[in-house]
C-alpha atoms as one frame of an Amber mdcrd trajectory, in Angstrom:
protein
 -71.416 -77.118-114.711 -68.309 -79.345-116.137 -65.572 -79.082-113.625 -63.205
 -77.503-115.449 -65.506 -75.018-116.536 -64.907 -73.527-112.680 -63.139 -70.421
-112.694 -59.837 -68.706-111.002 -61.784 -66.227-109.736 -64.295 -68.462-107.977
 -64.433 -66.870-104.271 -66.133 -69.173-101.303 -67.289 -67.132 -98.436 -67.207
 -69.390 -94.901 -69.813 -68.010 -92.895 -70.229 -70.521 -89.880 -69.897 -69.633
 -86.947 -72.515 -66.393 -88.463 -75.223 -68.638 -89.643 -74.519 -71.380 -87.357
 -75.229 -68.702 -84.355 -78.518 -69.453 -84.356 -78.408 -72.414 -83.427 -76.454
 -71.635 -80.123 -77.513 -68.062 -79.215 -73.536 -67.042 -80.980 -71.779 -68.952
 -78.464 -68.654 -70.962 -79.671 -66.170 -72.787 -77.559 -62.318 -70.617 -78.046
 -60.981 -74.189 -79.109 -63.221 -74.677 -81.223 -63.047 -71.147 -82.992 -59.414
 -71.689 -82.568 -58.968 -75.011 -84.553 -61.512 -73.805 -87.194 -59.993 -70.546
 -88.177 -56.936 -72.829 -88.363 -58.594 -75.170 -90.927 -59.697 -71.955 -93.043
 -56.523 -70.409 -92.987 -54.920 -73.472 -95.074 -58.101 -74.062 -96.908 -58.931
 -72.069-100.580 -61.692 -70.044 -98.445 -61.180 -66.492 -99.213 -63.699 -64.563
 -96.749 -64.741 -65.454 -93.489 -67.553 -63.942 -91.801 -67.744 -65.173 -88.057
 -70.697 -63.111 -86.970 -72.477 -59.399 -85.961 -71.843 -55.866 -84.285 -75.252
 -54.988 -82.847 -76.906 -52.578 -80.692 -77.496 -54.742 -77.506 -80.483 -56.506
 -77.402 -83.324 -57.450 -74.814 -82.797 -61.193 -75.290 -79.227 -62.704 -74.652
 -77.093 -63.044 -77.503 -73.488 -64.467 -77.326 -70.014 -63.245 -78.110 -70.227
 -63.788 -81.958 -73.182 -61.620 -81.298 -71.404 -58.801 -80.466 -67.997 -58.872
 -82.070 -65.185 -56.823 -79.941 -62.350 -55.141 -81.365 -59.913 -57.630 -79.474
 -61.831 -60.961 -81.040 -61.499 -59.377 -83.868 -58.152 -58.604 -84.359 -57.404
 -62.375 -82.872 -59.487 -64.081 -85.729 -57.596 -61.600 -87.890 -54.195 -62.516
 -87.008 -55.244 -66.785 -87.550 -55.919 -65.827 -91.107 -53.307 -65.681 -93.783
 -52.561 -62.290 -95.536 -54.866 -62.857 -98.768 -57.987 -63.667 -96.768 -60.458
 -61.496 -95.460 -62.156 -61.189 -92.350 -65.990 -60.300 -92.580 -68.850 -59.516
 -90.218 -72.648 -58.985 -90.811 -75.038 -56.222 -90.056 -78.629 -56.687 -89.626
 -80.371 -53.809 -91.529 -82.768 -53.488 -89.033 -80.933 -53.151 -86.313 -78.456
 -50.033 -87.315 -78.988 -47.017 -89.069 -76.915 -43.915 -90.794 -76.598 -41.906
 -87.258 -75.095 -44.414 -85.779 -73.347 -46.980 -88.176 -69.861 -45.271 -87.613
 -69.636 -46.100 -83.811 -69.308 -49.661 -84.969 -67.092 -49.238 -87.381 -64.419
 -46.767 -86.283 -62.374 -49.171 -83.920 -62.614 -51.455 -86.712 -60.736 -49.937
 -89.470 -57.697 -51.936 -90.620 -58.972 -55.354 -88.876 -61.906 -56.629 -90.662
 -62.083 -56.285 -94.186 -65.345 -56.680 -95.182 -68.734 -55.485 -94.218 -71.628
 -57.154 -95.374 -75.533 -56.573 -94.685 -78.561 -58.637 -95.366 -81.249 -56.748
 -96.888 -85.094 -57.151 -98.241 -85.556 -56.102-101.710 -87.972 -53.163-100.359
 -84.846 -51.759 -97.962 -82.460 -51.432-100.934 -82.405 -47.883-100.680 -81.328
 -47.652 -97.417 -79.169 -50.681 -97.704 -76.924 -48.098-100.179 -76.937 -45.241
 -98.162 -75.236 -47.387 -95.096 -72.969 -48.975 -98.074 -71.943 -45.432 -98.777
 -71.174 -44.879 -95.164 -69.054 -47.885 -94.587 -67.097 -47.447 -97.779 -66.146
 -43.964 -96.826 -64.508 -45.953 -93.960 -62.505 -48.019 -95.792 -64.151 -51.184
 -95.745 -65.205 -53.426 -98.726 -69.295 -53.428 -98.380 -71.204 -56.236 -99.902
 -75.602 -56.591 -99.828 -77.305 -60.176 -99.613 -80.350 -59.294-101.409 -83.038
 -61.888 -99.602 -86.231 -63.788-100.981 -84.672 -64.308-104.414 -87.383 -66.973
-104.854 -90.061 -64.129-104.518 -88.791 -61.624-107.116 -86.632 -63.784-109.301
 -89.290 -63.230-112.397 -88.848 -59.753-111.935 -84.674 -59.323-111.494 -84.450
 -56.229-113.402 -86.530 -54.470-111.885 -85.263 -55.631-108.046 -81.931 -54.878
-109.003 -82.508 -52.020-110.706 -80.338 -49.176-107.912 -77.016 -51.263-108.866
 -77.117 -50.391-112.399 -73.608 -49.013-112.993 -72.437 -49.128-109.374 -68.974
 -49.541-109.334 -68.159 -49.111-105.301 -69.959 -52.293-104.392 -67.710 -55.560
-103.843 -70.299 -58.305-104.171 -74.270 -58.361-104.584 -75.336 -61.606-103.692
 -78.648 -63.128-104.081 -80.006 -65.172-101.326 -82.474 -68.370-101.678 -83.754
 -67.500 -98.117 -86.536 -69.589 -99.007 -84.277 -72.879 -99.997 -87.177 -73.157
-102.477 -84.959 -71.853-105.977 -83.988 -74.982-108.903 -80.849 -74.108-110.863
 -82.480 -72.767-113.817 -83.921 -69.971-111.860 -81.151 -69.177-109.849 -78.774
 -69.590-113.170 -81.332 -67.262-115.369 -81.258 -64.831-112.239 -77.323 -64.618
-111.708 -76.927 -64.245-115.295 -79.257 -61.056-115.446 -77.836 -59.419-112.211
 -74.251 -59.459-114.134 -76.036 -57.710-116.996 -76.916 -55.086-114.071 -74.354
 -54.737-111.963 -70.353 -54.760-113.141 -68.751 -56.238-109.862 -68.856 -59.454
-108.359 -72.071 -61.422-108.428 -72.358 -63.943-105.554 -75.541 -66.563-104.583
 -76.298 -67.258-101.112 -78.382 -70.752-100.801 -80.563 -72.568 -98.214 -80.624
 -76.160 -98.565 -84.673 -76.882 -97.589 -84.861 -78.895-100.887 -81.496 -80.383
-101.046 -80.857 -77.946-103.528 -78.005 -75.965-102.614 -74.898 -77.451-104.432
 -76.831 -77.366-107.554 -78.402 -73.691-107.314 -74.394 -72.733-106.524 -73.226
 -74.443-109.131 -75.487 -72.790-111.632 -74.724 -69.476-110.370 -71.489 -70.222
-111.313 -72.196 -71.145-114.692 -73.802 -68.319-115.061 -71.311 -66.034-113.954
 -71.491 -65.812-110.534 -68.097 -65.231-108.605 -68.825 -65.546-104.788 -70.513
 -68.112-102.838 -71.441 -68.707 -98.771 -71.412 -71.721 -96.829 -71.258 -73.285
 -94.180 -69.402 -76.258 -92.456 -72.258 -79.027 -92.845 -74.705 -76.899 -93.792
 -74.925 -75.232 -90.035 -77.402 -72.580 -90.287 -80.817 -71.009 -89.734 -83.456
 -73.664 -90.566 -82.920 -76.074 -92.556 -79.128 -74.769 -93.377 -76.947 -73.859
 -96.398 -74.607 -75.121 -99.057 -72.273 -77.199 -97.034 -68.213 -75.899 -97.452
 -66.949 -79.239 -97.205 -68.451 -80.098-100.425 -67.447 -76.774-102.259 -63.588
 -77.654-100.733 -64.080 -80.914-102.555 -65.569 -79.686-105.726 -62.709 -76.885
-105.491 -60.291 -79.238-105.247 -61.288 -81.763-107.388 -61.940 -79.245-110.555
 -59.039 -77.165-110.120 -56.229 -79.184-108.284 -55.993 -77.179-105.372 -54.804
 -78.665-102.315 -57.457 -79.400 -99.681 -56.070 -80.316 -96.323 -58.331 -83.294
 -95.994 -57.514 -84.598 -92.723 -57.838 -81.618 -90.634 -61.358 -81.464 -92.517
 -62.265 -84.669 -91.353 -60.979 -83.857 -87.850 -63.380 -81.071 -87.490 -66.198
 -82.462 -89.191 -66.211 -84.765 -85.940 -66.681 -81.674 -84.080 -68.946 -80.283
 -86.323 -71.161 -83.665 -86.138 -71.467 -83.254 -82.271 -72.972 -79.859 -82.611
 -75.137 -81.241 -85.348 -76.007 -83.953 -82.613 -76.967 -81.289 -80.149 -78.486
 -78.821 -82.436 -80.169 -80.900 -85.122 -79.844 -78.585 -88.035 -80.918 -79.191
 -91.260 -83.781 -79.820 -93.556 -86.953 -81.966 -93.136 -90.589 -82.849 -94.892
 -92.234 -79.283 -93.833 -88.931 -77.223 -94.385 -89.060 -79.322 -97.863 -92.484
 -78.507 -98.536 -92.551 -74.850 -97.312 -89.678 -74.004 -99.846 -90.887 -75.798
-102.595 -94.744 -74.002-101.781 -93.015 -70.624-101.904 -93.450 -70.741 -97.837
 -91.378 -68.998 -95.983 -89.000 -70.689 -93.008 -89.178 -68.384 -90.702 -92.694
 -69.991 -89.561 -91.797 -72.986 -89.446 -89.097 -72.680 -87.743 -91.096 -70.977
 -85.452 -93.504 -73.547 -85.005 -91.258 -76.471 -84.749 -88.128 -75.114 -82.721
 -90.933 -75.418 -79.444 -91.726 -79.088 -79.444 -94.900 -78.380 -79.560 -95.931
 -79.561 -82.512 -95.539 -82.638 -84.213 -94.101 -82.569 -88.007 -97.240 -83.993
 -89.799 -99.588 -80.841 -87.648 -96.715 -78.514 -89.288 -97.317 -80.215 -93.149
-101.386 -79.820 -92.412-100.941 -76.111 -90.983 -98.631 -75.504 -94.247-101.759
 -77.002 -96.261-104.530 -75.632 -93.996-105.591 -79.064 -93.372-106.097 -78.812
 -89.622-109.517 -77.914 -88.537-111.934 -79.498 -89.184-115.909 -77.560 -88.645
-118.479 -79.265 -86.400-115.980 -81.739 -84.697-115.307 -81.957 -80.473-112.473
 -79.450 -81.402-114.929 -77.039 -83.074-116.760 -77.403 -79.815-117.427 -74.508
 -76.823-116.784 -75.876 -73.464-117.666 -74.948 -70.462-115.357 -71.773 -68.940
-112.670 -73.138 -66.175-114.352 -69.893 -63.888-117.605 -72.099 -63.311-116.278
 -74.542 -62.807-116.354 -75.839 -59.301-113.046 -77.119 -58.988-111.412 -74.345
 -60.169-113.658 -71.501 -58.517-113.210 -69.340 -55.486-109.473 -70.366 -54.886
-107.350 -67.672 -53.544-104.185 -69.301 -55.398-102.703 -70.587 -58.196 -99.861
 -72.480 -58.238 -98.747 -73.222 -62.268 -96.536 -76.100 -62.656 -93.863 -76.513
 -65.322 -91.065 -79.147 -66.434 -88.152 -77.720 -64.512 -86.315 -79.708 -61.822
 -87.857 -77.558 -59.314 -91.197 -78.944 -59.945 -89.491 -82.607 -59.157 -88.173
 -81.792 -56.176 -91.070 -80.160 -54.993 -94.103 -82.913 -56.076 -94.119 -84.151
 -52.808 -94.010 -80.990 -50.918 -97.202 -79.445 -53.228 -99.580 -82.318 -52.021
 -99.586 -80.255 -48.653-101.973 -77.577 -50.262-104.888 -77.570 -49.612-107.424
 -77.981 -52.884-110.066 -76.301 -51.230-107.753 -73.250 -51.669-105.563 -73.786
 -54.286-105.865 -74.741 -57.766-102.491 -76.982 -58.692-102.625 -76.654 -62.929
 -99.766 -78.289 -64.836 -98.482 -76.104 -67.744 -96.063 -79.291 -68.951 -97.254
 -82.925 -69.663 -93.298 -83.780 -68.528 -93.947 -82.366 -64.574 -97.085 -85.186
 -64.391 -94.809 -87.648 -64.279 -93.726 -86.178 -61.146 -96.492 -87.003 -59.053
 -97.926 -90.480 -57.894-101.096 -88.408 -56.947-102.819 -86.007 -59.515-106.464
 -86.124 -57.748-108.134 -82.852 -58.349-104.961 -81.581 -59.930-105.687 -79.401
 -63.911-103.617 -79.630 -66.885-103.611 -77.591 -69.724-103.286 -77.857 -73.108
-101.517 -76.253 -75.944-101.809 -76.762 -79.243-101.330 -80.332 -80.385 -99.729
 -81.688 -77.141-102.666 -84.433 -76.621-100.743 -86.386 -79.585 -98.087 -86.622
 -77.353-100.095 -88.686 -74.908-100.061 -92.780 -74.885-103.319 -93.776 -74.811
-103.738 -95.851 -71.775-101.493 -92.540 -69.646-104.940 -90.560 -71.437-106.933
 -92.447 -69.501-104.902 -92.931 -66.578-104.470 -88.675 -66.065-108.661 -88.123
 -67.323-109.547 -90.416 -64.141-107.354 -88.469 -61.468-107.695 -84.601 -63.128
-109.932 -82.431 -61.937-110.290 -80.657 -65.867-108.400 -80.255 -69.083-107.640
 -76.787 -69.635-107.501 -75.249 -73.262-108.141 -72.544 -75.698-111.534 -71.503
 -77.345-112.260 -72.732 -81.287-110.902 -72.898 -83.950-108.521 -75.594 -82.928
-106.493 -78.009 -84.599-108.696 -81.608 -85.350-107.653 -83.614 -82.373-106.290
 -81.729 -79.830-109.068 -82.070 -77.648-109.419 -85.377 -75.544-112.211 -87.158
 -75.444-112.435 -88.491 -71.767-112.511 -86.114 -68.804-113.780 -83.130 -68.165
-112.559 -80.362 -70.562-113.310 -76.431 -69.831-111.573 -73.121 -71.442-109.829
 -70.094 -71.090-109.055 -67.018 -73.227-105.648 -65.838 -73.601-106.471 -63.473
 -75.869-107.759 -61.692 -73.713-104.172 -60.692 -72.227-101.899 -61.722 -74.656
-100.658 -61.398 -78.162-101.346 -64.660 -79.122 -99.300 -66.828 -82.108-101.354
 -68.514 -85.192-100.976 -71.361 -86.683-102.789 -71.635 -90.219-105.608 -69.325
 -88.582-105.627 -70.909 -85.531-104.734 -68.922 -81.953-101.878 -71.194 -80.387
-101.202 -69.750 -76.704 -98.589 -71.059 -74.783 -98.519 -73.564 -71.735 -98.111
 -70.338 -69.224-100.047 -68.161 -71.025-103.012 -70.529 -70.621-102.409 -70.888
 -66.727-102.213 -67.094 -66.642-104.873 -66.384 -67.862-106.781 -69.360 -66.170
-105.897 -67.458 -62.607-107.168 -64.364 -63.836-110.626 -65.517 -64.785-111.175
 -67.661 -61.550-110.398 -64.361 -59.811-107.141 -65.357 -57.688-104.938 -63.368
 -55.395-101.864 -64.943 -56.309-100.144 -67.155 -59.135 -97.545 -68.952 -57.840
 -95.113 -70.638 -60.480 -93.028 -73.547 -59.621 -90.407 -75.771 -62.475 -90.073
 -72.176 -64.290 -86.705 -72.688 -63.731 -85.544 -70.571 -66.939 -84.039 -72.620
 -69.451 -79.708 -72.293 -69.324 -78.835 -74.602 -71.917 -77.700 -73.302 -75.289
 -80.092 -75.306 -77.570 -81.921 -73.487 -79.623 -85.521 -74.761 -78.757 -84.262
 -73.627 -75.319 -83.750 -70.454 -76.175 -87.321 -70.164 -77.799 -89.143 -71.563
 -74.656 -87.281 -68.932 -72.681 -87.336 -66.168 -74.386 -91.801 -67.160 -74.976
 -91.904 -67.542 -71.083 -89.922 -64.076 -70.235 -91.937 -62.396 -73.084 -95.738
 -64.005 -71.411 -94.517 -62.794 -68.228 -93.051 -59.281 -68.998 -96.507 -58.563
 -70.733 -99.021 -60.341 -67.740 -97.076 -57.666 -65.330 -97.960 -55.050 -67.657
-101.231 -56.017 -67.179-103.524 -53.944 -64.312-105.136 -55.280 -61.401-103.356
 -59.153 -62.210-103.294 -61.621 -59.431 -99.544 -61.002 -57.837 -97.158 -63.374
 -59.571 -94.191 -65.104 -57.472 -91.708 -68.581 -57.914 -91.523 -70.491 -55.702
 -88.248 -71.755 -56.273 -85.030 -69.798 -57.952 -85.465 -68.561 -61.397 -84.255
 -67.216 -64.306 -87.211 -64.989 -64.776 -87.225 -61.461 -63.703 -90.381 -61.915
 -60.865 -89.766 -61.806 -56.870 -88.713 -65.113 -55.053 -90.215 -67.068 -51.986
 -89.597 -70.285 -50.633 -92.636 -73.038 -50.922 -91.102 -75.180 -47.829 -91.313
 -71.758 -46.268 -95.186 -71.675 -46.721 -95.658 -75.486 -45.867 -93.415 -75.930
 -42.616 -96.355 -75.769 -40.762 -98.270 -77.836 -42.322
């Protein structure tokens, strides 16, 4: 698209501090909000959406989250009179009875409501548009998956024929995995549809972004999102420091470049932190027709290295007839595991450190000591008799001469039944299994059951018949990263559904913890000793 082919009418829709909340659970520093709403309002940005209204959730979400009235009104009054202030709903999460309660003490602040919908909700997505335009509030539907239904736009789009109460339908490359022809012969048909403002919504998985946006434009499209470098779900979005400069450059609009720069330093630390942004399987999911969601799943735990992601993306993992293919031995009969009365599971919090010492007082003959983290090993100068188990891939992560080091002291490697993925299973030491499955809902990978860390110790105690589990480095994890938030909110989940459980061996920390189960001291239980 020649520059000067770009149009007046050209809108660019910030959504940061939105997209970006996924990264830190919608928590953003107020001087940092501050001096970006200050950069918007003398940028050529015309709506900013800066996050959700939302029935509270189990998890913990932040402020950004859960939009108030007075935040509201505050990001308002930072804006200049022709911009307008934006929030999100997810569909899921609100419905026609109760839509208005979030809306009412909102009238005359925020300007514009939008939702992101799946092409099978669009019926409902209009009857809640209906609702918040009888507020007063522009309404606008991201239509998601464009890469999935973009051979069949008419039909998708269908319910806007003629609407004429709608301020912008944009379509969304959720998938990152769209080229510009697509998105351009897309955009062009949904203006055919639908008489208001057409808008496109891109990831950037394939470092495609700019170049989808642009050909939206060229195709008629009016309205597009981004982000300040990109900062989004996955592998991000079309960056808004780039459309600024494109804006500027094409249509000799002032940019105010050095605040920019200023807060791209601040941006770059969160970057730093948060690590945003595309890689090899994000690439290769969206140009597969994959969708992100798994993978970010799978990668946001550390679990798994990037090359097991690109072989579970290309079901190139397990391999038939191989040690991983392989039955071992169940932990139960196994005579260093059997007959204990206690478990005590050991994880990668500081706890566990300042507690190795204290744990060698326990008695083996009593207690089986089983490390759910390869990190809380390096705690102890002793391991003798001591179990580790095994998740998923996490055997890569092991040097080779610490393998052989940790198969000499161990007692067993713990892990999960076949299929597995082709080498995850060590070759030295003595390896015997468990079944999660048995308890838990368990994740796949490419067919393959992945259980966590703790819900491979769990289940370990129950089998070998124990009394008690005793957990100790399940600290809870406070930070605000967002692999933090995923180990947390796994852990909380395996626990909340092990105390469903009937007739489970009683479960207690033995340090302070973020995790909702009762408390007890371990120098309490060792003073004696």
């Amino acid at each position: 698209m020649p520059m000067n082919t770009l149009s007046n009418k050209t809108r660019l829709l910030d959504c940061t501090l939105r997209d970006g909340g996924y990264y830190t659970q919608w928590e953003f520093a107020a001087d940092f909000v501050s001096e970006y709403l200050e950069l918007v309002a003398r940028s050529p940005i015309h709506d900013i959406e800066i996050g959700y209204r939302s029935p509270e959730k189990d998890s913990y979400f932040g402020q950004y989250f859960y939009l108030s009235q007075q935040q509201l009104r505050e990001a308002k009054q930072q804006l200049r009179p022709d911009q307008r202030l934006a929030l999100m709903f997810n569909l899921k999460d609100v419905h026609e009875d109760s839509i208005d309660g979030f809306l009412d003490d909102i009238e005359g602040i925020v300007d514009l409501i939008r939702f992101a919908v799946a092409p099978g909700e669009i019926a409902r997505a209009l009857r809640l548009h209906e609702k918040v335009v009888a507020h007063g509030f522009a309404c606008a539907l991201n239509i998601m998956h464009l890469s999935k239904w973009s051979h069949r736009v008419e039909e998708v789009l269908a319910p806007f024929q003629g609407l004429d109460n709608l301020d912008c339908l944009a379509l969304v490359d959720s998938y990152g995995g769209c080229f510009p022809e697509e998105v351009g012969r897309a955009v062009n048909l949904a203006c055919t549809i639908f008489p208001g403002n057409v808008g496109f919504h891109g990831h950037d998985n394939a470092g495609l972004a700019f170049a989808n946006a642009l050909a939206a434009l060229a195709a008629g499209g009016l309205s597009i999102d981004a982000t300040f470098m990109g900062m989004g779900r996955g592998a991000g979005n079309l960056k808004t420091e780039l459309m600024l400069t494109y804006i500027g450059i094409a249509t000799g609009t002032e940019i105010p470049y050095f605040e920019l720069s200023k807060f791209m330093d601040k941006m770059a630390k969160l970057h730093e932190l948060y690590q945003w942004g595309t890689s090899l399987p994000y690439m290769y999911s969206s140009l597969s027709g994959q969708e992100q969601g798994k993978v970010m799943d799978w990668l946001i735990k550390d679990r798994f290295d990037p090359s097991v992601v690109m072989g579970a993306l290309q079901n190139k993992l397990v391999v038939q007839g191989s040690l991983d293919d392989k039955a071992f031995a169940k932990l139960a009969d196994f005579p260093a595991a059997t007959g204990r009365s206690r478990f005590i599971l050991i994880g990668s919090g500081e706890s566990a450190r300042r507690a190795a010492s204290t744990i060698g007082h326990f008695d083996l003959d009593d207690t089986v000591i089983l490390h759910t983290s390869l990190k809380s090993t390096d705690y102890f100068t002793d391991l003798n008799g001591h179990c580790i188990a095994l998740s998923g891939h996490e055997i890569q992560k092991i040097p080779e001469t610490r393998l052989h080091t940790l198969a000499q002291a161990i007692a067993c490697w713990v892990i999960a039944p076949p299929p597995r993925f082709s080498g995850s299973v060590p070759e030295i030491g003595e390896v015997c299994q468990v079944n999660p499955a048995s308890l838990f809902l368990i994740t796949e990978i490419a067919d393959v059951s992945v259980p966590s860390p703790l819900q491979l110790g769990l289940t370990a105690a129950v089998e070998c018949g124990a009394d008690e589990v005793m957990l100790i480095g399940f600290d809870g994890y406070a930070d605000d990263g967002e692999s933090s938030h995923a180990k947390h909110d796994e852990n909380a989940s395996t626990i909340a559904d092990y105390l469903a459980v009937a007739n489970v061996p009683y479960l207690v920390s033995l340090a302070p913890t973020l995790y909702r189960i009762p408390v007890r001291s371990l120098y309490a239980m060792v003073q004696a000793c």
